[in-house]
N, C-alpha and C positions, 0 to 999 in steps of 0.2 A: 504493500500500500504506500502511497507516497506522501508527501510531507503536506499536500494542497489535501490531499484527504484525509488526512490523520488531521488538519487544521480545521474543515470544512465540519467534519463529525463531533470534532470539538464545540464549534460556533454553534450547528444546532441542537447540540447538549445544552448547551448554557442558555439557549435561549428557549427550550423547551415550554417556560408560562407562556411567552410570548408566541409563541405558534401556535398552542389551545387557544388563547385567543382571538388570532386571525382566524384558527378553524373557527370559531362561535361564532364570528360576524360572515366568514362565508356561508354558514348557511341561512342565513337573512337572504329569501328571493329579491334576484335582482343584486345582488353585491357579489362582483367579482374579485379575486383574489388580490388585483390592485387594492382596490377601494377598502377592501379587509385591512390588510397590513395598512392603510392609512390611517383607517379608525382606529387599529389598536394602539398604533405609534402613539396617536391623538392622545385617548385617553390614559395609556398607561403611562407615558413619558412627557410629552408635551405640555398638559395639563391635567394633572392626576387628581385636582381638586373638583376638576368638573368630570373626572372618572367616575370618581367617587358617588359625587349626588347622583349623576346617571344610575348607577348601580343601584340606589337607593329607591330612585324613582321607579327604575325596574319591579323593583322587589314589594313596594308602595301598590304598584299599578296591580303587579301578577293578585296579590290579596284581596285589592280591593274591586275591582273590574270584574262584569258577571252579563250574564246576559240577560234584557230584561225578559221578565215571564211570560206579557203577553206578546210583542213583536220580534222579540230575538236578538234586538239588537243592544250594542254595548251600554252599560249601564254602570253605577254604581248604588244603585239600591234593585228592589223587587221588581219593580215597574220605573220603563225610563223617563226623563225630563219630557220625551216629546208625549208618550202615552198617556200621563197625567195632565198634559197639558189642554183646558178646556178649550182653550181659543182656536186649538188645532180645528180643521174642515175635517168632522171624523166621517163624512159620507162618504169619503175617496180614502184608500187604501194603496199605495204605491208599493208593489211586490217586487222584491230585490233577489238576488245571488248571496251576499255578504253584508253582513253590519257594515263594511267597510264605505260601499255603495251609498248608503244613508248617508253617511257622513258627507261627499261627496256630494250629494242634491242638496244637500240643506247647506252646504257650500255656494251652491248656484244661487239660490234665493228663489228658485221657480217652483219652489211647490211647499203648499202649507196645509198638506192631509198628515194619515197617517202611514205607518210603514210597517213591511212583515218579510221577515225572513224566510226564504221557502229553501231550506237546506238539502230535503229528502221529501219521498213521499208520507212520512209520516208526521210533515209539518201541519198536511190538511187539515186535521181535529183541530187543531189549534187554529190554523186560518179561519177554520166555518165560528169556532166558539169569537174570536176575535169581531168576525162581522155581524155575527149577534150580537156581540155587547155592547156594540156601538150604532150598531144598527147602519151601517155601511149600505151604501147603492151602487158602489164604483171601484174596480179592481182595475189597476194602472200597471201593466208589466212594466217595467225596466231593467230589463238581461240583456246581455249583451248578444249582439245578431249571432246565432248558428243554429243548427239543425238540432241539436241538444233542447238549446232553449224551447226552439218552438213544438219539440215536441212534450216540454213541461210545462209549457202553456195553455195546449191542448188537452195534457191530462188537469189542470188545475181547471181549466174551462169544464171539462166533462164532469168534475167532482162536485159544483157548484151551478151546477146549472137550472137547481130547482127552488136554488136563493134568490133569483127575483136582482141578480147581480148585471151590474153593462161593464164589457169586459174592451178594455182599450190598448193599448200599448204606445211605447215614445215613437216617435217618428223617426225614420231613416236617417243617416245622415252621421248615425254613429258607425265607423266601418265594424264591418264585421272580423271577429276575434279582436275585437280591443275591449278590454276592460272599461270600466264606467270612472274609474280611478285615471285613466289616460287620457281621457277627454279632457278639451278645451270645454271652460265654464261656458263661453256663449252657444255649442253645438249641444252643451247639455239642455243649458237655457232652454232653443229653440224646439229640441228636440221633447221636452217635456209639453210645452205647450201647444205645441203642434199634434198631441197625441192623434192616434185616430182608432176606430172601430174596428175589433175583429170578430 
């Protein structure tokens, strides 16, 4: 073995924290092993004080963050901010992919119902009890365009169709395979209020 390898083995002995922790930020979608080792450089070396609270705030969030009970999305109590919220338009229901998605429209400013996370098919119980309790007229898909989607569009239309439900979706315009998270706010915008009948 030669002296750049016996040095090289050495260096990544020594620096063994420090590569578990590029590994923990590699696996954050979407962060490549560049962008790794800069966050870790960042927090463990550069600024270990803002390491720190980060870690904290990690640890803060992981405990306190939950999903709320009736729409699924993130929460820090039983029921979230927007659920308990009377002012919200509960007649319209905007059905999402991910809690993350919500965050996202209500980013936009284009829509002031409510929201439901359709995870699997055994979120439907919980969808019908939800437009019961609010007594809902209006299911607003916003998935993002594929074959997938519209075929759990279809089943969420077939499961509901004796609710007395008008079922809409956002308007085109969002390409298809992009997330709702990669959208530009004005194509969100347009795209909500533009909805149309299916």
């Amino acid at each position: 073995m030669s002296f750049v390898s016996n040095l090289d083995l050495k260096i990544v002995k020594n620096l063994e924290q420090f590569n578990k922790l590029v590994e923990a930020f590699g696996k954050i979608p979407g962060v490549g092993k560049k962008s790794a080792i800069k966050y870790a450089y960042y927090i463990a070396l550069q600024d270990p004080f803002f390491g720190l609270n980060l870690a904290h705030t990690i640890e803060s969030s992981i405990h306190s963050l939950k999903h709320c009970e009736i729409c699924g999305g993130i929460s820090q109590n039983e029921i979230c901010d927007i659920c308990a919220d009377n002012n919200r338009n509960r007649a319209t229901i905007c059905v999402v992919e991910s809690p993350k998605d919500i965050l996202t429209i209500e980013d936009s400013n284009s829509f002031d119902g409510l929201y439901f996370v359709f995870s699997d098919v055994n979120s439907i119980a919980n969808l019908k009890d939800m437009i019961a309790k609010f007594d809902s007229k209006e299911i607003i898909f916003a998935f993002s365009p594929s074959i997938n989607s519209d075929g759990v569009i279809l089943y969420i239309e077939d499961q509901l169709k004796d609710m007395g439900i008008s079922f809409t979706k956002i308007a085109q315009g969002i390409p298809t395979g992009v997330s709702l998270e990669n959208v530009d706010m004005l194509s969100l915008t347009k795209a909500i209020k533009d909805r149309r009948e299916i």
